[in-house]
C-alpha positions as CSV (number, residue, x, y, z in Angstrom):
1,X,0.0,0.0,0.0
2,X,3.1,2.5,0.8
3,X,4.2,1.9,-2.5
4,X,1.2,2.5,-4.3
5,X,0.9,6.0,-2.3
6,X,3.6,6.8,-3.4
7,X,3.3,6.0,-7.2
8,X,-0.3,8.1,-6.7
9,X,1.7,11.2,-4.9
10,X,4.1,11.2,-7.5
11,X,1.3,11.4,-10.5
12,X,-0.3,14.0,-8.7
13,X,2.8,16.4,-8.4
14,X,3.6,15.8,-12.0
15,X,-0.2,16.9,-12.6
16,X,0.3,19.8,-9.7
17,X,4.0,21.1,-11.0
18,X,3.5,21.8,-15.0
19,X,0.1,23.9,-16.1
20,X,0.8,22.3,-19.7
21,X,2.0,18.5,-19.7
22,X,4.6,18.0,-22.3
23,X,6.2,14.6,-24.0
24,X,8.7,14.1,-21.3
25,X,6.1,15.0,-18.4
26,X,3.4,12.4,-20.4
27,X,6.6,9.8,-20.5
28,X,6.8,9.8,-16.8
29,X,3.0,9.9,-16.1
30,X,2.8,6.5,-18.2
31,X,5.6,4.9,-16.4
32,X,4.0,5.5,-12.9
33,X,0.6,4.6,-14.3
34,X,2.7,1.2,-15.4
35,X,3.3,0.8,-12.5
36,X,0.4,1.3,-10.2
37,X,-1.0,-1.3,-12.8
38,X,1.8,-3.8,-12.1
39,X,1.5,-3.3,-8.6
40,X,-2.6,-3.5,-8.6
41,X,-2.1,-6.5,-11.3
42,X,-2.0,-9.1,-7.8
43,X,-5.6,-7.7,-6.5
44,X,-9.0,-8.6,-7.3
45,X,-10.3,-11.4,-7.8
46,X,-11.0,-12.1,-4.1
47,X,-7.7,-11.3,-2.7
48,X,-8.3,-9.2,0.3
49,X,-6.0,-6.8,2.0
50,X,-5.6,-4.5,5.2
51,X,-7.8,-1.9,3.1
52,X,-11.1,-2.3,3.3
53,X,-12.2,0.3,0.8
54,X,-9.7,-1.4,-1.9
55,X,-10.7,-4.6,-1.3
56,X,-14.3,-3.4,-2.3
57,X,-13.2,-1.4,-5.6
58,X,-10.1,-2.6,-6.7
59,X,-11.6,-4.0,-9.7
60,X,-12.9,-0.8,-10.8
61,X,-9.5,1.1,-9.5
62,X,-8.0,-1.2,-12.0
63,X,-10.6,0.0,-14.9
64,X,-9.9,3.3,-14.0
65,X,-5.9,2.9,-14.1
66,X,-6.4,1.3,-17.6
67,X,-8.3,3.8,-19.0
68,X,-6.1,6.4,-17.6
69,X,-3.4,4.5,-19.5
70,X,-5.5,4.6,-22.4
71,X,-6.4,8.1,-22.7
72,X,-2.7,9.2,-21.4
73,X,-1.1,7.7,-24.6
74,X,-3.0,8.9,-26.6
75,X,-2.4,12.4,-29.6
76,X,-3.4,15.0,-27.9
77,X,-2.9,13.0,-24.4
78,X,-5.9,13.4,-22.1
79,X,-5.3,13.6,-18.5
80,X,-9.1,13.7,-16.9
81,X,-8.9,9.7,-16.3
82,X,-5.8,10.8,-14.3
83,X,-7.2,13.2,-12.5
84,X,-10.0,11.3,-11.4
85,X,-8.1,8.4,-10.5
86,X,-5.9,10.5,-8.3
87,X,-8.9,12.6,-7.1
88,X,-10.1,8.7,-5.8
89,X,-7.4,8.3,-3.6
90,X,-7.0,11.9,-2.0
91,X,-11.2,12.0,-1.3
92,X,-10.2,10.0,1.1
93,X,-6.4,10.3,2.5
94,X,-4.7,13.4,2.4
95,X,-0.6,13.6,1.7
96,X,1.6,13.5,4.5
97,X,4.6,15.9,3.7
């Protein structure tokens, strides 16, 4: 879960930091969305963790990472999936600087 926080801060500074997103800024917002999608890849299914609200929409938190994926590759690159999907996390927990 730490490291999934901290895939989801880093998204959201990248989003925070530049008012207009360019190739190298969408490069690194598709490798941390790789890899909140590796690291989510293991949940689901049934598998249950020490989260209770994950447990009970991790298949849709998946969805959601996919099409943020999706619409982050593509030309023009749209970042509202992102935004939603990092707007998911922090309606709940707020950053700890």
């Amino acid at each position: 879960m730490a490291l999934l926080s901290f895939y989801m801060r880093q998204l959201d500074e990248v989003l925070q930091d530049y008012s207009i997103v360019g190739d190298d800024e969408q490069q690194r917002i598709l490798y941390l969305l790789n890899k909140v999608n590796d690291l989510t890849a293991e949940f689901g299914g049934g598998v249950t963790t020490n989260h209770l609200a994950i447990d009970d929409h991790i298949d849709q938190f998946k969805l959601n990472v996919n099409t943020a994926i999706h619409d982050a590759s593509a030309n023009p690159p749209n970042y509202f999936a992102l935004g939603k999907l990092a707007g998911s996390c922090t309606s709940c927990h707020k950053y700890r600087e």
